[in-house]
N, CA, C and O atoms as a GROMACS GRO file, in nm:
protein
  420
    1UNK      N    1  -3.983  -1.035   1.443
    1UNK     CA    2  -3.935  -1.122   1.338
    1UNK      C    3  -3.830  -1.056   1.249
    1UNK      O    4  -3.720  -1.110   1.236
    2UNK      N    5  -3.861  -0.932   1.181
    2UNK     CA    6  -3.746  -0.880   1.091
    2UNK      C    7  -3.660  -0.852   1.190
    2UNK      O    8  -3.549  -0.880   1.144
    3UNK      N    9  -3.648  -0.812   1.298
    3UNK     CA   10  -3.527  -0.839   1.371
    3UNK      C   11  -3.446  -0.977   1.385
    3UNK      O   12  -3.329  -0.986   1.347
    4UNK      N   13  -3.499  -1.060   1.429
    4UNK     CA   14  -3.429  -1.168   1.413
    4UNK      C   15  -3.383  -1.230   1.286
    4UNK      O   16  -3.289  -1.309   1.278
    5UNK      N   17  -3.468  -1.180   1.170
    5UNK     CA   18  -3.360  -1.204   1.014
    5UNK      C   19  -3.248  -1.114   1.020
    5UNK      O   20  -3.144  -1.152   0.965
    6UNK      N   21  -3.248  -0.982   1.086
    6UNK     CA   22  -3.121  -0.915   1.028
    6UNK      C   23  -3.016  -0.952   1.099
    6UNK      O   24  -2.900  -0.925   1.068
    7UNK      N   25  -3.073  -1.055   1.256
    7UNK     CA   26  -2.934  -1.065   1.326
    7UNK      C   27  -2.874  -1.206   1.256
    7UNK      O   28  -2.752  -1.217   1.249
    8UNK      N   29  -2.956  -1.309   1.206
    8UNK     CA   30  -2.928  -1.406   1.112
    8UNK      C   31  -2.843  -1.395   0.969
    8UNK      O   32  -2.770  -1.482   0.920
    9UNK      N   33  -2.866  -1.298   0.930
    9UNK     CA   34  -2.806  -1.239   0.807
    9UNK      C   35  -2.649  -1.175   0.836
    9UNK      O   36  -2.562  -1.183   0.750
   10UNK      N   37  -2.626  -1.113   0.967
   10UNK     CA   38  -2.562  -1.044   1.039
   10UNK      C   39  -2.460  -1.174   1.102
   10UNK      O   40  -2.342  -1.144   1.121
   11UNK      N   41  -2.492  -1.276   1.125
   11UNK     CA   42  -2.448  -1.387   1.177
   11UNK      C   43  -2.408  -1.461   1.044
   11UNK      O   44  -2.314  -1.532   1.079
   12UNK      N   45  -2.429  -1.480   0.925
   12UNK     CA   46  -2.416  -1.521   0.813
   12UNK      C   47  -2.319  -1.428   0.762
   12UNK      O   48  -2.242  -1.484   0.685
   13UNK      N   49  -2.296  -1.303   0.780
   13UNK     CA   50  -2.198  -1.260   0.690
   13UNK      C   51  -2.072  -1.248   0.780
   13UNK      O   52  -1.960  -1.248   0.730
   14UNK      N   53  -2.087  -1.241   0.874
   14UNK     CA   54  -1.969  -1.298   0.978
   14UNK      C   55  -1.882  -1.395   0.986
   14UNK      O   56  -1.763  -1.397   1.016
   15UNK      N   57  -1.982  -1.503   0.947
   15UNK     CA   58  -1.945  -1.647   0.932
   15UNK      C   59  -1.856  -1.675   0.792
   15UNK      O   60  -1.770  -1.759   0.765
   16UNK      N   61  -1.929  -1.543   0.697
   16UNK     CA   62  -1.820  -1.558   0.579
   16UNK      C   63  -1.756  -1.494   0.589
   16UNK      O   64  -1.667  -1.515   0.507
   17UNK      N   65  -1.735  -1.403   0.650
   17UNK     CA   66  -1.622  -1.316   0.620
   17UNK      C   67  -1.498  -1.370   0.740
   17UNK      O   68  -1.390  -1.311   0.746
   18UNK      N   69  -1.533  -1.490   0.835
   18UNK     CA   70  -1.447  -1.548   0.904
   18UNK      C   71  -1.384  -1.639   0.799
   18UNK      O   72  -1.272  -1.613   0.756
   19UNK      N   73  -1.448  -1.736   0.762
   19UNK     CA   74  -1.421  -1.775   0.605
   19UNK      C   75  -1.329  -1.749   0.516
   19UNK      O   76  -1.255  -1.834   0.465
   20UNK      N   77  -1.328  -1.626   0.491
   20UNK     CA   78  -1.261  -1.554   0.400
   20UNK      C   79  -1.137  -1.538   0.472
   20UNK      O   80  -1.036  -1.600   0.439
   21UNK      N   81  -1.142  -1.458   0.567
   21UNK     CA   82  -1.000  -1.486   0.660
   21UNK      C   83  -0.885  -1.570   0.676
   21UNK      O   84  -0.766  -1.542   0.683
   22UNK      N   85  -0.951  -1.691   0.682
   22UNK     CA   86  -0.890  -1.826   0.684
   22UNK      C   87  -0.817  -1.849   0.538
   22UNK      O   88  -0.716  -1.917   0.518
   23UNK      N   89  -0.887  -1.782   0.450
   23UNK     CA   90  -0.813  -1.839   0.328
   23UNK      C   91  -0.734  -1.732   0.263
   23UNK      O   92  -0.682  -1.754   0.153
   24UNK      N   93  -0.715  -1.569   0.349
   24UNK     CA   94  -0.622  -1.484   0.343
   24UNK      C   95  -0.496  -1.510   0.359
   24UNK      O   96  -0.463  -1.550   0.471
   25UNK      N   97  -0.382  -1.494   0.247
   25UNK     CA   98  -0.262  -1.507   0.324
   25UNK      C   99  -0.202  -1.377   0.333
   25UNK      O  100  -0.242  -1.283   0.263
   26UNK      N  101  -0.100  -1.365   0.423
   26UNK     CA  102  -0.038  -1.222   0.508
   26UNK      C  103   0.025  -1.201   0.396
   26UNK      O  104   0.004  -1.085   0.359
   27UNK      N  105   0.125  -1.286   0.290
   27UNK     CA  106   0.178  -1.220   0.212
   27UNK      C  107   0.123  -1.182   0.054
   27UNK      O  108   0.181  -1.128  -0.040
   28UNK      N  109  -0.056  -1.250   0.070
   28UNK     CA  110  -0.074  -1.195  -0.056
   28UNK      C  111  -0.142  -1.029  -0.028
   28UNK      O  112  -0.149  -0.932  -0.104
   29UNK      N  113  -0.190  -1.049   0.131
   29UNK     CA  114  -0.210  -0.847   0.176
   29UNK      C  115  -0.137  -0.778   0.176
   29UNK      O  116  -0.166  -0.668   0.128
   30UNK      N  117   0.024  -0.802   0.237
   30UNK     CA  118   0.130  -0.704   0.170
   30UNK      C  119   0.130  -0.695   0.036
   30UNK      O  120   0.092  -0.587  -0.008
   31UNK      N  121   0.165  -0.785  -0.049
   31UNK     CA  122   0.177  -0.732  -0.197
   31UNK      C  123   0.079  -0.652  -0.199
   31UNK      O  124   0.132  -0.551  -0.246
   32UNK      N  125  -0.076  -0.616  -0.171
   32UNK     CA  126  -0.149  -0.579  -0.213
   32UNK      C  127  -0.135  -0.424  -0.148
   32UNK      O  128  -0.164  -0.328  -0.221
   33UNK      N  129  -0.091  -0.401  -0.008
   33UNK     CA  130  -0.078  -0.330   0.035
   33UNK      C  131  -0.007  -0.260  -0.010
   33UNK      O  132  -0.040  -0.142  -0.006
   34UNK      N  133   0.121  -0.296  -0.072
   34UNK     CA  134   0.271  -0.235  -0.153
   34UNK      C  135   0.209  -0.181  -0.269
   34UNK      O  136   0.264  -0.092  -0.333
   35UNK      N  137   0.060  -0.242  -0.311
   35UNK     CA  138   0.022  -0.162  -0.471
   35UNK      C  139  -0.026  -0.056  -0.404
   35UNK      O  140   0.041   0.047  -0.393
   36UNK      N  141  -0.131  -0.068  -0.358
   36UNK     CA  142  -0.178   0.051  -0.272
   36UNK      C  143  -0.073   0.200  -0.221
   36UNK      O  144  -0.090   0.320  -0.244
   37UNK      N  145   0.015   0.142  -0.159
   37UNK     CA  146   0.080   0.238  -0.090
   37UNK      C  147   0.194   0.308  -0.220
   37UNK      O  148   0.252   0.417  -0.221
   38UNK      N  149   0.193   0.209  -0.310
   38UNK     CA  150   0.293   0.276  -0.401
   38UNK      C  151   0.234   0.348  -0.501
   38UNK      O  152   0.304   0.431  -0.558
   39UNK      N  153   0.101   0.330  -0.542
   39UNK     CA  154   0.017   0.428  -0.633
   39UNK      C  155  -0.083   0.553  -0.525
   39UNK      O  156  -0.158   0.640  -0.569
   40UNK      N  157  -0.060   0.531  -0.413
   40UNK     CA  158  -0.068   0.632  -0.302
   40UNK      C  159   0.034   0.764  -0.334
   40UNK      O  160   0.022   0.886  -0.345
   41UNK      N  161   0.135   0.666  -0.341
   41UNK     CA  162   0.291   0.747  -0.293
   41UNK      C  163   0.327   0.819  -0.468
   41UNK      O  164   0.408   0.912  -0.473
   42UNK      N  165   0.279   0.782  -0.566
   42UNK     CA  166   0.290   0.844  -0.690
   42UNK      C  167   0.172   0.953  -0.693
   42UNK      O  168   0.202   1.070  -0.718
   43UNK      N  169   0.093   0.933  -0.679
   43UNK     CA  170  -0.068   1.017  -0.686
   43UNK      C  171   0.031   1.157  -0.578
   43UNK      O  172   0.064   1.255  -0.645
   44UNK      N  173   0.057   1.158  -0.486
   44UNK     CA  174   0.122   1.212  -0.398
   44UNK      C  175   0.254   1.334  -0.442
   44UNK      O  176   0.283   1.448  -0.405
   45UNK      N  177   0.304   1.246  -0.530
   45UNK     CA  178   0.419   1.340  -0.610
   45UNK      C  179   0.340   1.392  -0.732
   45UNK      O  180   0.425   1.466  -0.783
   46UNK      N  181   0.262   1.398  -0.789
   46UNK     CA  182   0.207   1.485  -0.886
   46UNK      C  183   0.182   1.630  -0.858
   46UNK      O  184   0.167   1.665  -0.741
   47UNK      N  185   0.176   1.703  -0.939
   47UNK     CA  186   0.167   1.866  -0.943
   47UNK      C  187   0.023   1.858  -0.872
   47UNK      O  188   0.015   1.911  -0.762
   48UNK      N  189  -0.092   1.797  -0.926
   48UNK     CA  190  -0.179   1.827  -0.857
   48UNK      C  191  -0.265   1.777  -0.758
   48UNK      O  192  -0.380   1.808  -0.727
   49UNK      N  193  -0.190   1.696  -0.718
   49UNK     CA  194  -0.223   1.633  -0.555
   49UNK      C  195  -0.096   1.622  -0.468
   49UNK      O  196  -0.090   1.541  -0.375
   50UNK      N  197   0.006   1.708  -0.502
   50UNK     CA  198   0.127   1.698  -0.427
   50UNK      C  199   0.112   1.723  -0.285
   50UNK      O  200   0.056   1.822  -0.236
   51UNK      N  201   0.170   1.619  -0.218
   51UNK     CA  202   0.212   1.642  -0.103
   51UNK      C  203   0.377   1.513  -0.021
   51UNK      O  204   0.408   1.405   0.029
   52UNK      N  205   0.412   1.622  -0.059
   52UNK     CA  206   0.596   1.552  -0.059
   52UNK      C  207   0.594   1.488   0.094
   52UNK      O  208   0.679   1.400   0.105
   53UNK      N  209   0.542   1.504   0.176
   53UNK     CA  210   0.560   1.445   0.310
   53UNK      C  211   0.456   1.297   0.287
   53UNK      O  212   0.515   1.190   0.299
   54UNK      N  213   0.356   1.295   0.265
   54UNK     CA  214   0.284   1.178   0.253
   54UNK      C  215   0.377   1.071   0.129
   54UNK      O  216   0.402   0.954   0.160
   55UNK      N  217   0.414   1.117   0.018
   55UNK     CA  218   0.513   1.064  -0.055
   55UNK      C  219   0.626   0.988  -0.003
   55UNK      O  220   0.658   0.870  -0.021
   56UNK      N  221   0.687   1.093   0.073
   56UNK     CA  222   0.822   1.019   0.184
   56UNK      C  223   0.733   0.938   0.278
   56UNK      O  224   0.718   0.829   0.224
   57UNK      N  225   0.701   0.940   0.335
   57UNK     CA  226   0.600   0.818   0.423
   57UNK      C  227   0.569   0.716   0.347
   57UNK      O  228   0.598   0.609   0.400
   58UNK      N  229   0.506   0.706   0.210
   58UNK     CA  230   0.519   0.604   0.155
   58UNK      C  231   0.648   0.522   0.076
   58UNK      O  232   0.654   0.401   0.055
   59UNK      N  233   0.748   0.627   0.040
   59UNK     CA  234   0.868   0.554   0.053
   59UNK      C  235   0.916   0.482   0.140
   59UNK      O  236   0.944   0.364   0.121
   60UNK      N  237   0.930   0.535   0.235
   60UNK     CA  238   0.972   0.476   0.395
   60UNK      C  239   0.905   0.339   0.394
   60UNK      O  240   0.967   0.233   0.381
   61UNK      N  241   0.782   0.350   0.409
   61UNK     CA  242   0.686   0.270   0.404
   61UNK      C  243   0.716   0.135   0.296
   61UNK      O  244   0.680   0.024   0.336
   62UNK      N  245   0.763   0.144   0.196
   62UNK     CA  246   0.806   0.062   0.088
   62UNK      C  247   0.902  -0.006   0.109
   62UNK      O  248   0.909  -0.124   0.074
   63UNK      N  249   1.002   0.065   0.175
   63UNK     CA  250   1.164   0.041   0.205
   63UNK      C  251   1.126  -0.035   0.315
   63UNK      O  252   1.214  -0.114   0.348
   64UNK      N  253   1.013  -0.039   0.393
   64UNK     CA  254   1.047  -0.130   0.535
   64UNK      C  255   0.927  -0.274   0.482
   64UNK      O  256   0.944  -0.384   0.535
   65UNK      N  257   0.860  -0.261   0.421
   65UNK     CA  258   0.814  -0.352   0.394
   65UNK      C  259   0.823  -0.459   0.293
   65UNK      O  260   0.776  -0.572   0.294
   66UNK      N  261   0.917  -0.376   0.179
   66UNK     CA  262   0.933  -0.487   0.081
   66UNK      C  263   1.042  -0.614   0.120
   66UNK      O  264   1.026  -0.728   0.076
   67UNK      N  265   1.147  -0.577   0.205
   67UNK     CA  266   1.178  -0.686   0.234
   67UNK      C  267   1.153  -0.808   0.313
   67UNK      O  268   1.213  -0.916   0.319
   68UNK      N  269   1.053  -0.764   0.371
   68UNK     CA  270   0.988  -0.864   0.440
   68UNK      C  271   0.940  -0.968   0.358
   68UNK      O  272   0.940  -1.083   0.403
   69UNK      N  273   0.892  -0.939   0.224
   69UNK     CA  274   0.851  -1.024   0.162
   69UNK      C  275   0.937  -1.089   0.127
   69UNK      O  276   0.882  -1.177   0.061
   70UNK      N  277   1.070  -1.113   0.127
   70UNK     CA  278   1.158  -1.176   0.057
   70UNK      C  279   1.147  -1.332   0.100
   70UNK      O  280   1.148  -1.357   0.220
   71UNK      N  281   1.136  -1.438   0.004
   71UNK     CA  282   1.107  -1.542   0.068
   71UNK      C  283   1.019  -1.584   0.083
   71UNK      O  284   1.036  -1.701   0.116
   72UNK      N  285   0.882  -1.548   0.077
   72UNK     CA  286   0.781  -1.550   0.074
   72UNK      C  287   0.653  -1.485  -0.052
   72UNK      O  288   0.531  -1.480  -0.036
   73UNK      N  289   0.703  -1.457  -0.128
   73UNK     CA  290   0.628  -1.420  -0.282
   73UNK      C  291   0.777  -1.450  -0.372
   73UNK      O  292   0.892  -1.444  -0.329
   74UNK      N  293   0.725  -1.487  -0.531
   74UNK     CA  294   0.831  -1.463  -0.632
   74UNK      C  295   0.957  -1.318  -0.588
   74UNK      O  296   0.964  -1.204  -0.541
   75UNK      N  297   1.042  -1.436  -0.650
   75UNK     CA  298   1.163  -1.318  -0.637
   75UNK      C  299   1.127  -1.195  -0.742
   75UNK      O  300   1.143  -1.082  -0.693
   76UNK      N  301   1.083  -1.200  -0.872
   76UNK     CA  302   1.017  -1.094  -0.926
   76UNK      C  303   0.932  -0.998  -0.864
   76UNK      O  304   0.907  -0.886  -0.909
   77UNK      N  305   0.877  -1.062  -0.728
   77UNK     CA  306   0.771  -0.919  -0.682
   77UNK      C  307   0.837  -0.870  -0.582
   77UNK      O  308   0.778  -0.787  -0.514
   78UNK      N  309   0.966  -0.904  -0.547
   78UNK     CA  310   1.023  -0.850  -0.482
   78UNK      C  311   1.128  -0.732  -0.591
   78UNK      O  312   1.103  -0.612  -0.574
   79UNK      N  313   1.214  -0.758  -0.671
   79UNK     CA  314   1.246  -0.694  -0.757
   79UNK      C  315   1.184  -0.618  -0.846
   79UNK      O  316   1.258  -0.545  -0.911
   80UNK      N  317   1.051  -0.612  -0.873
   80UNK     CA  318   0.949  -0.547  -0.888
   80UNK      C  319   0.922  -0.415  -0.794
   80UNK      O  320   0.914  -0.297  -0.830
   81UNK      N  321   0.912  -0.466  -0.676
   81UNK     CA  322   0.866  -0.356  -0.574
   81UNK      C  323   0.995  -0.292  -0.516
   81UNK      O  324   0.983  -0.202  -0.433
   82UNK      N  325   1.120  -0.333  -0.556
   82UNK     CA  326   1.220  -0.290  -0.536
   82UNK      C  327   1.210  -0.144  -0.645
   82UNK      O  328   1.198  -0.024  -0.621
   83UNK      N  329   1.223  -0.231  -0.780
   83UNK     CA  330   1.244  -0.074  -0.896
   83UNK      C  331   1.116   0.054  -0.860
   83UNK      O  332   1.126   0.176  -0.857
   84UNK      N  333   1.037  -0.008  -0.845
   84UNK     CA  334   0.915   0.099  -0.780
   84UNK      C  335   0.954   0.200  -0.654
   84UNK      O  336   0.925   0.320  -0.648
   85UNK      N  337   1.022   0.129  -0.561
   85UNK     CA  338   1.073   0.224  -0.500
   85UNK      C  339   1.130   0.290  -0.524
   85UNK      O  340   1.126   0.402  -0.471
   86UNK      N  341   1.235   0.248  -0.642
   86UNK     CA  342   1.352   0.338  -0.631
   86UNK      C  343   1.311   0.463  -0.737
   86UNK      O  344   1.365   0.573  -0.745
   87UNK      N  345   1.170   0.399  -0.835
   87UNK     CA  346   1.128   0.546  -0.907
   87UNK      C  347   1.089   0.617  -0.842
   87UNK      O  348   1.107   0.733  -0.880
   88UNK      N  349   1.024   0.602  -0.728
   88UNK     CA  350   0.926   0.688  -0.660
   88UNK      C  351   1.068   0.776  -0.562
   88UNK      O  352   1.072   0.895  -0.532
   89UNK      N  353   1.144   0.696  -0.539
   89UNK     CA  354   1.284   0.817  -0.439
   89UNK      C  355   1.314   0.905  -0.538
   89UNK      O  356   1.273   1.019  -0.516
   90UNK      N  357   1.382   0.886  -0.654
   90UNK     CA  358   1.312   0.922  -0.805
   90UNK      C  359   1.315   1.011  -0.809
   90UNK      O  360   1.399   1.098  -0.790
   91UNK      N  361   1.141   1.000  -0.855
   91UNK     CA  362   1.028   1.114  -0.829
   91UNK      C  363   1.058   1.193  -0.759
   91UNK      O  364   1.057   1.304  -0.813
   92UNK      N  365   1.103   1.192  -0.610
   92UNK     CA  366   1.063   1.239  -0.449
   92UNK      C  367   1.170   1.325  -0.526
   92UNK      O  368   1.140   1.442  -0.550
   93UNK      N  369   1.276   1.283  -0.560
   93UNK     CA  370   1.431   1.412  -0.503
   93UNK      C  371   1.389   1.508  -0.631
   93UNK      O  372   1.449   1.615  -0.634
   94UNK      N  373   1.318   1.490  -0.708
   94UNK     CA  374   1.258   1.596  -0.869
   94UNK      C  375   1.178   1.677  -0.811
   94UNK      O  376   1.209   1.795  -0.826
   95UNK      N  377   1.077   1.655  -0.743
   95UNK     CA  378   0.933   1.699  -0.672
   95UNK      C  379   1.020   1.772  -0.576
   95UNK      O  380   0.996   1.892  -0.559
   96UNK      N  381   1.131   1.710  -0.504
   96UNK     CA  382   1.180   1.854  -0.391
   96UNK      C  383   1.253   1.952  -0.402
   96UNK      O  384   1.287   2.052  -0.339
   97UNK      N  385   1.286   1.862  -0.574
   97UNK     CA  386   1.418   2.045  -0.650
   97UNK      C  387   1.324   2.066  -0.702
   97UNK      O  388   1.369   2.170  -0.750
   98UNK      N  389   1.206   2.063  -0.748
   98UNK     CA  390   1.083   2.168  -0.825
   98UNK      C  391   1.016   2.225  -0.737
   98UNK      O  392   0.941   2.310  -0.784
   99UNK      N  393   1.010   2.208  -0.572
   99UNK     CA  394   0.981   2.277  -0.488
   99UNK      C  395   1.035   2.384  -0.436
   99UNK      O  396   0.976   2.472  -0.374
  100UNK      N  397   1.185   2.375  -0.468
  100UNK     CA  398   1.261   2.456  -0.394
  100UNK      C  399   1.340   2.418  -0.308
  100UNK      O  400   1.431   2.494  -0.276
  101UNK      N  401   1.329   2.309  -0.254
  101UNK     CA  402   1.440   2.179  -0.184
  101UNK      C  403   1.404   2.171  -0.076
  101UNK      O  404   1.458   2.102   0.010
  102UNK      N  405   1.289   2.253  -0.057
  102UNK     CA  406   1.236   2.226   0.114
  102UNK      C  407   1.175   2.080   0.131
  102UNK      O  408   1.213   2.026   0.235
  103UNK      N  409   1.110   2.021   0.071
  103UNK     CA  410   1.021   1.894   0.117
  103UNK      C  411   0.914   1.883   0.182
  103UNK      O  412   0.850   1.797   0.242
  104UNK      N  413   0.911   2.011   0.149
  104UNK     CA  414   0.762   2.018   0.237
  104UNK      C  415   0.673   2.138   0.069
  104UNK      O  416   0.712   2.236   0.005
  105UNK      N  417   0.529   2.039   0.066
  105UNK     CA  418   0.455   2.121  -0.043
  105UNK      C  419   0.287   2.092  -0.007
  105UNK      O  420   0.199   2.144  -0.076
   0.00000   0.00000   0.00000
């Protein structure tokens, strides 16, 4: 019997989380993804979690994805995630003359 509740329960949260799916849209997970990856990509350039290669990956990462959104969210969150990038390249070229200009830390 408690087996067959957990596969019921197990079958119930499936069913919502198919649910939930359905009412996901792709461009409200990028925006969300772009917060993520851009407070990734800052945490990253700090003195004390630096690592300048994961930083440039999330630039990169910014630069290929924000325009996708164009057209598909407010023109503000696109111009939004535009200036964000461009602090964080910013950041990046400060973090690689305080390194020594290698780019690698």
């Amino acid at each position: 019997m408690p087996e067959e509740e957990a596969e019921r329960r197990d079958e119930e949260l499936i069913r919502q989380l198919e649910e939930e799916l359905k009412r996901v849209k792709v461009s409200d997970l990028l925006v969300q993804t772009l917060y993520t990856v851009s407070s990734l990509g800052y945490s990253r350039l700090g003195a004390e979690n630096r690592d300048l290669e994961q930083a440039r990956l999330a630039i990169e990462a910014m630069r290929a994805l924000v325009p996708v959104l164009e057209g598909s969210v407010p023109e503000e969150v696109v111009s939004d995630f535009n200036q964000v990038t461009a602090n964080m390249q910013l950041a990046y070229a400060k973090a690689v003359s305080d390194s020594g200009g290698d780019g690698e830390s």
